[in-house]
N, C-alpha and C positions, 0 to 999 in steps of 0.2 A: 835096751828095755830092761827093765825092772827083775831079779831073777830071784833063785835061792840064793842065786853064790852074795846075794845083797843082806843077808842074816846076819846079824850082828854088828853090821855097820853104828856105830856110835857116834853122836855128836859130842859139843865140850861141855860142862858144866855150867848151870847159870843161875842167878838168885830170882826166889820168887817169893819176894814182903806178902804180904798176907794185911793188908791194912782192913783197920777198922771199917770204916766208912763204907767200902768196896764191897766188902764182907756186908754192912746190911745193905745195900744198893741190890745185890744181887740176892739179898734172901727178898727184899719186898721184889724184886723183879720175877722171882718164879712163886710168889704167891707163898713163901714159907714163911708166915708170922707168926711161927715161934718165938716165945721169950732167950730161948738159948743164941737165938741169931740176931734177934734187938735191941732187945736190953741190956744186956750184959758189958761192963767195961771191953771185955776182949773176947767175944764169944769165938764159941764154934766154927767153923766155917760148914757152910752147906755142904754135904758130899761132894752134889756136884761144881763145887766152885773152883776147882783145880780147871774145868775146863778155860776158864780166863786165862790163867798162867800161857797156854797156846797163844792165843789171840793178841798177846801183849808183849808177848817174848820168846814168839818168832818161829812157834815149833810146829806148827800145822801143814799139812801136807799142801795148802793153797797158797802159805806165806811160811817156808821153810826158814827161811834164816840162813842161818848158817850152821846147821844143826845136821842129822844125820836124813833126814828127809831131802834138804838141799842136793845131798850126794846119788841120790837113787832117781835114774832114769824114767822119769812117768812124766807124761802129758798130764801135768793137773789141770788143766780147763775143761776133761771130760769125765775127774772122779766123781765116784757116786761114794757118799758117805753111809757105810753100811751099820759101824757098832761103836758104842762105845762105852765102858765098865771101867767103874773105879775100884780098887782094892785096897781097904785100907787095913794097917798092920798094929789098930790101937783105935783112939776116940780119934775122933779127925781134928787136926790141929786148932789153932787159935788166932786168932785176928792177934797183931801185933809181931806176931813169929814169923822169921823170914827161913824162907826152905831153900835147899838149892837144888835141883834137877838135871837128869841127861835124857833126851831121847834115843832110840834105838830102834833098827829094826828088827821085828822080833820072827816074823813069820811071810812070808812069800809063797802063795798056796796058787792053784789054778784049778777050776771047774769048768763042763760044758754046758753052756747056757742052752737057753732053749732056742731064743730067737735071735740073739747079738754076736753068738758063735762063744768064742773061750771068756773064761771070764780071768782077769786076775786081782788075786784078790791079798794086799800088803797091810800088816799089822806091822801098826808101831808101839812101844812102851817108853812113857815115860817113867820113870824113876824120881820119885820125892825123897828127901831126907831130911835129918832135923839140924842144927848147928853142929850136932856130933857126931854125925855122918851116920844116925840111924835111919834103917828105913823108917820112914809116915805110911807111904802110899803109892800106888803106881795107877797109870791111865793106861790107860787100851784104845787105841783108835783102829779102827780096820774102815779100809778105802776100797774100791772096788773100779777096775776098768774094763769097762770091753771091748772085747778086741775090736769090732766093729758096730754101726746103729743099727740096731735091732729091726727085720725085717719085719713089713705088717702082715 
């Protein structure tokens, strides 16, 4: 099972293109019809567009990859999805710019539920960077299992 001693567990590096198109697909899909995310030869990306980078290239706790989530013992068919927070470390990048990223695990905590018994609860971070190995940005996911189904 899933511990502290799983902290800092790291996956390998991997690129994430940033394309145009993708970039406005996902601003008209969350309703941002901003000029800086439509118009623009190579706009912005929306804050939260970094969440596709998961969903594409493998780093999600439901479709690990081969990434540091892969490594950490948890029954994903019963995670509940608790949080998740971007941090960016400047203007959020630009359509066209390809990032490359690692995720980690960053935190391994446990609570007493009220009804489901312990709860545990794994944070992961991804790490964004730019072609020159600055940081952009970091994601936050936090998963949540419990120990058992919650009694009525």
């Amino acid at each position: 099972m899933v511990s502290k001693s799983d902290v800092g567990v790291s996956g390998p590096w991997f690129e994430v293109p940033l394309e145009r198109g993708k970039v406005r697909e996902f601003a008209r899909a969350i309703k941002a019809d901003l000029p800086e995310y439509l118009a623009e030869t190579n706009p912005h990306i929306p804050p939260t567009f970094l969440v596709v980078a998961g969903r594409f290239w493998g780093y999600t706790f439901d479709e690990p990859g081969d990434t540091a989530l892969a490594q950490v013992e948890i029954d994903r068919s019963i995670l509940l999805h608790a949080e998740e927070e971007y941090e960016f470390f400047g203007p959020p990048p630009r359509a066209g710019t390809t990032l490359r990223a690692r995720t980690k695990i960053a935190d391994v905590y446990e609570k007493e539920g009220r009804r489901g018994g312990k709860l545990i609860f794994v944070v992961s971070e991804t790490e964004f960077q730019d072609a020159q190995g600055r940081p952009v940005a970091v994601s936050r996911t936090t998963v949540v299992k419990t120990e058992s189904a919650p009694s009525s």
